[in-house]
C-alpha positions in Angstrom: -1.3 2.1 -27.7 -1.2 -1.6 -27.5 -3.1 -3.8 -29.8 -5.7 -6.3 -29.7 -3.1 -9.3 -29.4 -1.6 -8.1 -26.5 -4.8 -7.7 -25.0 -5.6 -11.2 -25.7 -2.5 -11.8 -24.5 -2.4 -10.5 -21.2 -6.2 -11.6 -20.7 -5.3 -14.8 -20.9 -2.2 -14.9 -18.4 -4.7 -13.6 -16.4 -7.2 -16.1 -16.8 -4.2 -18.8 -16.3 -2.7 -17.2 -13.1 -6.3 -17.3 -11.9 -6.5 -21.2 -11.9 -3.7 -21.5 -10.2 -3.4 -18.5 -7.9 -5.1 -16.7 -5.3 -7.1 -14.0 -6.2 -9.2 -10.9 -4.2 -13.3 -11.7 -4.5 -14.1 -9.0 -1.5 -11.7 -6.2 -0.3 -13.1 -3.6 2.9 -11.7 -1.0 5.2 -11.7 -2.4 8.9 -12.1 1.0 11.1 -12.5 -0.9 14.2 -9.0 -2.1 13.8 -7.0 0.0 11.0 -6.8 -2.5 8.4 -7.5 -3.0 4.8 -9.0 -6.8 4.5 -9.2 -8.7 1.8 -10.6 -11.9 0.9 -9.2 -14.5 -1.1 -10.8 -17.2 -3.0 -9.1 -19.5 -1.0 -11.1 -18.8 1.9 -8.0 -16.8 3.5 -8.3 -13.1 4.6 -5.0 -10.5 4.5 -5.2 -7.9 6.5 -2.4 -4.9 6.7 -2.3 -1.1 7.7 -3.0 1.5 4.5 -0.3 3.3 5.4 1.6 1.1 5.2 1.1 0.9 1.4 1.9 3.0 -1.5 -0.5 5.8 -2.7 -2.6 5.3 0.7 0.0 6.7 3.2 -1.7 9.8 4.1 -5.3 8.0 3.5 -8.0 8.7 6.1 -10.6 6.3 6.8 -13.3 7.9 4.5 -10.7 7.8 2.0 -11.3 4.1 2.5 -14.5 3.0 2.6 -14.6 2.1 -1.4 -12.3 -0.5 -2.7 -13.0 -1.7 -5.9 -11.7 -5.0 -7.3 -10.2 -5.3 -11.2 -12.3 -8.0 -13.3 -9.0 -9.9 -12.4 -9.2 -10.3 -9.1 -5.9 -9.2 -9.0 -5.5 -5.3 -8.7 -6.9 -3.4 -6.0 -8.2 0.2 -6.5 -8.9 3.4 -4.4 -10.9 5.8 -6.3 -11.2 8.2 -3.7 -7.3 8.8 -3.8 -6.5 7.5 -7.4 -4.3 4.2 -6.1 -3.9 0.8 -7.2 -2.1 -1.7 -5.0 -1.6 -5.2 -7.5 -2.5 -8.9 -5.2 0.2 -10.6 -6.0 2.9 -8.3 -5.2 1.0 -8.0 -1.7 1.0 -11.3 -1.1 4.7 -11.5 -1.1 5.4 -8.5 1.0 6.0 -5.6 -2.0 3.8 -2.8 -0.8 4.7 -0.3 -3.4 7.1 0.3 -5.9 11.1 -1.0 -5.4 12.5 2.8 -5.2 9.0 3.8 -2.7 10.0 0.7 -0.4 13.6 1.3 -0.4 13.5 5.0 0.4 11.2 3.7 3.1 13.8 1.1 4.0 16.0 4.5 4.3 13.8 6.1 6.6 13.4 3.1 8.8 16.9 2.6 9.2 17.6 6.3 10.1 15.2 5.6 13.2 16.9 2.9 14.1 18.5 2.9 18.3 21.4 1.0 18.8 24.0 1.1 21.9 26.8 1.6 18.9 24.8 4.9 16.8 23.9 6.0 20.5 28.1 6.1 21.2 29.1 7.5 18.3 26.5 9.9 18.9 27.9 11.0 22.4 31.4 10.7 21.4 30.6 13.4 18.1 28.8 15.3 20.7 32.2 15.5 22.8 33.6 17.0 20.2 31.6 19.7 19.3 29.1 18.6 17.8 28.4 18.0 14.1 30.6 20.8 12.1 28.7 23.7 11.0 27.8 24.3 7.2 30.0 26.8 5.4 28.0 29.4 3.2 29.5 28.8 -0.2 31.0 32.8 -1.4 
């Protein structure tokens, strides 16, 4: 359990990274276009797909239509699906967690056409194939 310093403690990193930083003062699903919008006090809107985000993959649009904001300004929170996506990390591009975004980095990659996978491809199908799997006695 942490203590009361590091509470005070992280409140006031918070209250310092506010001064300087962007942080979210509305947040609201977008069904017309697909997006999860959120306003900045800067004046600047973000705007990106859910699933495109961590914990709201498989989110439907009523899923979406609360977003709450932390006293912060900085987490966002889905209660209707138990997610939190944190600002900051947003605002550089991190959508979830390093091993969620590398394993969809993976998945991306597998996708991926090229004129040398589609060769190799035709060549291993030349052949035979890819070799069965032997049962294990």
């Amino acid at each position: 359990m942490a203590s009361h310093d590091e509470f005070d403690e992280a409140n006031a990193r918070a209250a310092q990274r506010r001064e300087t930083g962007s942080f979210a003062v509305k947040a609201r699903y977008d069904r017309r276009v697909g997006r999860i919008v959120v306003a900045l006090n800067t004046g600047l809107e973000i705007a990106f797909p859910p699933h495109s985000a961590q914990g709201l993959e498989a989110a439907r649009p009523a899923d979406l239509d609360s977003i709450e904001i932390s006293p912060s300004g900085f987490g966002l929170h889905f209660p209707k699906l138990d997610a939190d996506l944190y600002l900051p990390a947003l605002l550089e591009g991190l959508m979830g967690s390093r091993s969620w975004m590398a394993a969809r980095l993976g998945q991306e990659g597998g996708r991926t056409r090229s004129a040398a996978k589609t060769a190799a491809s035709r060549n291993n199908g030349k052949r035979g194939g890819r070799p069965r799997k032997v049962a294990n006695e």
